[in-house]
C-alpha positions in Angstrom: 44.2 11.4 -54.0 42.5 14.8 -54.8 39.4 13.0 -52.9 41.4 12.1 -50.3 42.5 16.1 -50.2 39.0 17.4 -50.4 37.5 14.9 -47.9 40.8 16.0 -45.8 40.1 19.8 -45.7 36.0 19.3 -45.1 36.8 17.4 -42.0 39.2 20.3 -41.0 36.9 22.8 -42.0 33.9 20.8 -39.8 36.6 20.5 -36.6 37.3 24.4 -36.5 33.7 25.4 -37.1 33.1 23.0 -34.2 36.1 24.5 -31.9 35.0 28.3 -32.9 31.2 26.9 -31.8 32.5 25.6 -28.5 35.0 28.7 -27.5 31.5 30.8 -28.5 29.6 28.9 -25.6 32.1 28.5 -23.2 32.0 32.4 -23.8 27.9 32.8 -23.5 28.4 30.9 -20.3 30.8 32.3 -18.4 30.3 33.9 -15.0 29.5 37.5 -14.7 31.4 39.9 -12.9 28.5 41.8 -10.7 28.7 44.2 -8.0 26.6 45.3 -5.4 26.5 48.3 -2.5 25.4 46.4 0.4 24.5 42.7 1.7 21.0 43.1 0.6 21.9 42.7 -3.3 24.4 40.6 -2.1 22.4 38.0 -0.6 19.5 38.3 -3.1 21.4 37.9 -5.9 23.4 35.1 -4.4 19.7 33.4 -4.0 19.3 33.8 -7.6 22.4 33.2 -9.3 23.8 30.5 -7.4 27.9 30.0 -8.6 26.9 31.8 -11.9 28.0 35.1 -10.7 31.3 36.7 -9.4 29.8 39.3 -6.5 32.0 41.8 -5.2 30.7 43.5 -2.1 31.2 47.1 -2.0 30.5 48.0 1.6 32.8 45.6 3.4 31.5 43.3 6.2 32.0 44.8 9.6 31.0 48.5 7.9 28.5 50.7 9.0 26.3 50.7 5.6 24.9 54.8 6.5 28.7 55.5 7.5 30.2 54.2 4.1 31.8 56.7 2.0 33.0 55.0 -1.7 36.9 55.4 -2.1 39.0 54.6 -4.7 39.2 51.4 -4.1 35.4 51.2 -4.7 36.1 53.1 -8.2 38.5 50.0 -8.8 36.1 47.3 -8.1 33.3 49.1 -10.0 35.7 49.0 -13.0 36.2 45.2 -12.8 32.2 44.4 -12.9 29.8 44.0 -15.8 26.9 44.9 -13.8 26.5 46.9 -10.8 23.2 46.6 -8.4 22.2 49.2 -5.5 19.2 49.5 -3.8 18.1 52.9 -4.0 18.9 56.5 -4.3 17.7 57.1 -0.9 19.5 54.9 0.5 22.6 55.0 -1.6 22.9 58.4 -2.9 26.7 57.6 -4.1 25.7 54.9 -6.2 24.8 56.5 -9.5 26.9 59.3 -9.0 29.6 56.5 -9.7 28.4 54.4 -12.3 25.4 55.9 -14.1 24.7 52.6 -15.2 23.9 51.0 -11.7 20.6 48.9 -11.3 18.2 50.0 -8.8 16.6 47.2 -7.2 13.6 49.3 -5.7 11.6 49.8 -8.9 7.7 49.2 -8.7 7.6 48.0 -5.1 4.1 47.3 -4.0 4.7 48.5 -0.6 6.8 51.7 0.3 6.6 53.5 3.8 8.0 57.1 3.0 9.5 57.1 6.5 11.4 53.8 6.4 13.6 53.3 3.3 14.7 49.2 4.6 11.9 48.5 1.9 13.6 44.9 1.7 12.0 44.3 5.4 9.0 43.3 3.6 8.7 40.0 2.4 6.6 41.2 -1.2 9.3 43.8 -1.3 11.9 41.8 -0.9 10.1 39.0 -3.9 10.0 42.0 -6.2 13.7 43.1 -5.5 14.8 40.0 -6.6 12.9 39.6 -9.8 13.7 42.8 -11.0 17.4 42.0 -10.2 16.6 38.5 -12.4 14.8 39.9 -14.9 17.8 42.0 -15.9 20.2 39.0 -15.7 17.9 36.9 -18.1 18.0 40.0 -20.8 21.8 40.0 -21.0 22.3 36.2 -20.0 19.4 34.3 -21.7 21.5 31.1 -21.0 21.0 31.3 -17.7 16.9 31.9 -17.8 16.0 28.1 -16.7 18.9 28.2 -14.1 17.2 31.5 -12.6 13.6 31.2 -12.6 14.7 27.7 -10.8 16.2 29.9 -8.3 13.4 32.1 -8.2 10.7 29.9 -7.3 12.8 28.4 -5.1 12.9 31.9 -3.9 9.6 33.0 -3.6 8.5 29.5 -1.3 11.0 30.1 1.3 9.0 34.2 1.5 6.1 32.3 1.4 7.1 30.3 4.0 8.4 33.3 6.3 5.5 34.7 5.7 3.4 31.6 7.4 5.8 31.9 11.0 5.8 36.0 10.8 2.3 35.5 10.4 1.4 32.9 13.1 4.0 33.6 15.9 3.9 37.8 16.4 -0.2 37.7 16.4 0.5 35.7 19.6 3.1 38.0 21.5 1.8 39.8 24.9 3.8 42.9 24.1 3.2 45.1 21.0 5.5 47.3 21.4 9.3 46.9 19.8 11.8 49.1 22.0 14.4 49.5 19.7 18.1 51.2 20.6 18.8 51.3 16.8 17.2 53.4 14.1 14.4 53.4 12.1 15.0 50.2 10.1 11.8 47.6 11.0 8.3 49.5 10.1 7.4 47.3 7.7 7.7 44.4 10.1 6.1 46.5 12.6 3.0 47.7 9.9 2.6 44.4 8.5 1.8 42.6 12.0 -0.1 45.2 13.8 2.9 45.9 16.0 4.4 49.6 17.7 8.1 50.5 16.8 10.0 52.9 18.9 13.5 53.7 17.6 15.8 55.5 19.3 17.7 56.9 15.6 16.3 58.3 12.6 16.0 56.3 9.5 19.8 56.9 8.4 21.6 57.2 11.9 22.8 60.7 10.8 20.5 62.7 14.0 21.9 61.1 17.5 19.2 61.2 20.0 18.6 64.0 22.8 19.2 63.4 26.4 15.2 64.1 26.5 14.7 61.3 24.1 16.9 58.6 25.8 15.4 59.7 29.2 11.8 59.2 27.9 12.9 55.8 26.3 14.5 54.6 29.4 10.8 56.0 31.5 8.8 54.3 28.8 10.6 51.1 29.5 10.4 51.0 33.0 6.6 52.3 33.1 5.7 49.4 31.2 8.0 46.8 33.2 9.3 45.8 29.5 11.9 42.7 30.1 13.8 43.1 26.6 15.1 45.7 24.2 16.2 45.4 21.1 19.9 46.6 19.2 21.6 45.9 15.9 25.2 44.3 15.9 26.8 46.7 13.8 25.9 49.8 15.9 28.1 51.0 19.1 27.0 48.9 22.1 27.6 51.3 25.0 23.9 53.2 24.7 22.4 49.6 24.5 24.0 48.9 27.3 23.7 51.7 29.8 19.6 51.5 28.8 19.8 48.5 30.0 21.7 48.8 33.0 19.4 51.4 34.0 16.3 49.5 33.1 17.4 46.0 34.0 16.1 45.0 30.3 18.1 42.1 28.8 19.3 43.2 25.0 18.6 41.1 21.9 19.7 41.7 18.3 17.7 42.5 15.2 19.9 42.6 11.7 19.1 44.9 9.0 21.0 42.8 6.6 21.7 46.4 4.7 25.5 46.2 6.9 26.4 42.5 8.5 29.2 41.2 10.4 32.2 39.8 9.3 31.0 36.4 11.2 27.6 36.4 9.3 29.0 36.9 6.0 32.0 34.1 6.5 29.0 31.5 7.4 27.6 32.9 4.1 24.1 33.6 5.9 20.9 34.5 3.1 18.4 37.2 3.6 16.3 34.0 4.9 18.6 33.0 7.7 18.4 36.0 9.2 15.1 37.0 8.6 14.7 33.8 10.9 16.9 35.2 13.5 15.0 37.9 13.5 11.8 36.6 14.3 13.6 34.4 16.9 14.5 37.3 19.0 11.0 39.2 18.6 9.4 35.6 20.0 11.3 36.0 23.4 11.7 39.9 23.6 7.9 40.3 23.1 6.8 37.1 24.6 5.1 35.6 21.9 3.1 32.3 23.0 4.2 30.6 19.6 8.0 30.4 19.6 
């Protein structure tokens, strides 16, 4: 009997040890509560996470990303999440003012243009934003290491392979010159393949353009008999428009991804997909043989 007891209480003793184990690692794997200033982060660490991660997005969809102003809401959501990403201070001077803890993703970038801050327009840029992002992740969530570097590889072939059609189709475009009735968000596209940018905004939308500066955009245009221009979706489309009216160039979009339409971000569109669209439209607005 008193073996019978003992035997009794090990195997009780072996199920609860088990049970405290399990409810441990159920706990170790659990999905992190993460949020992030703008689609960029968003998308990036979508591409690396996968279903691991809970994102909250704090600049809604639909939002003008240099307009946003954090309210309490934001405060809220910030409250609710483990981790919180940004880009940088440039970019997002709010962000460490409201969680000194944020992550900056644009640490030891190996290409910066002082005069463009949409570092993430570069494809190495863009490789190194998302490892740092990773490499914090894996400190706090070694579970999830295998999982991430996965993801990452995964990654780093689809830059690779943007890289290749950047790389093969803009070499072959007639026009060099990117007329842009936005602001001064794609110099690292236009650096890295030997093109000529011309924005109508500054690099944070906060200086509106002169009536000289719109009347030598719309002369440059015409001068050169240019056939397209180029806009972003989540700016006002009524310059756009008159510019084109008045120059009889057709209007195509180029994303940012930094701010992205409620559309875009129900279809749950990556950094990839619309780097892809991007490249589209500068095929057919600068006449690139290679489309």
């Amino acid at each position: 009997m008193k073996y019978f007891v003992k035997k009794t209480a090990v195997l009780f003793f072996c199920v609860a040890v088990f049970l405290i184990s399990c409810g441990k690692k159920e706990k170790d794997t659990s999905h992190l509560n993460i949020a992030v200033s703008s689609y960029v982060p968003y998308t990036f660490a979508k591409s690396v996470l996968g279903d691991a991660a809970n994102l909250t997005l704090l600049i809604p969809p639909g939002t003008e990303a240099h307009a946003f102003e954090p309210t309490p809401k934001t405060i809220k959501e910030l409250k609710r999440s483990q981790i919180f990403f940004y880009i940088s201070n440039t970019l997002e001077p709010w962000a460490q003012k409201l969680d000194k803890n944020a992550v900056m993703l644009a640490e030891n970038l190996p290409q910066v243009l002082p005069q463009d801050p949409h570092v993430w327009m570069s494809f190495d840029n863009a490789e190194v934003m998302t490892q740092n992002l990773a490499n914090y992740i894996i400190k706090i969530r070694p579970d999830l290491e295998i999982k991430i570097k996965q993801n990452l590889f995964a990654f780093s072939q689809e830059m690779e392979s943007l890289k290749y059609l950047y790389s093969n189709i803009l070499p072959t475009c007639q026009n060099r010159t990117i007329y842009h009735i936005g602001h001064l968000a794609f110099g690292y596209i236009a650096r890295d393949y030997n093109l000529k940018f011309e924005a109508l905004f500054s690099a944070d939308m906060g200086q509106e353009p002169s009536a000289k500066e719109i009347a030598e955009l719309v002369k440059a245009i015409k001068e050169n008999k240019v056939k397209y221009i180029f806009s972003e979706e989540q700016l006002n489309p009524a310059l756009a428009l008159t510019i084109s009216e008045e120059t009889g160039a057709e209007i195509l979009m180029l994303n940012t991804i930094e701010g992205i339409s409620k559309q875009d971000f129900s279809e749950g569109k990556t950094y990839q997909a619309l780097m892809l669209e991007n490249l589209k439209n500068l095929a057919v607005g600068l006449e690139c043989k290679r489309q």
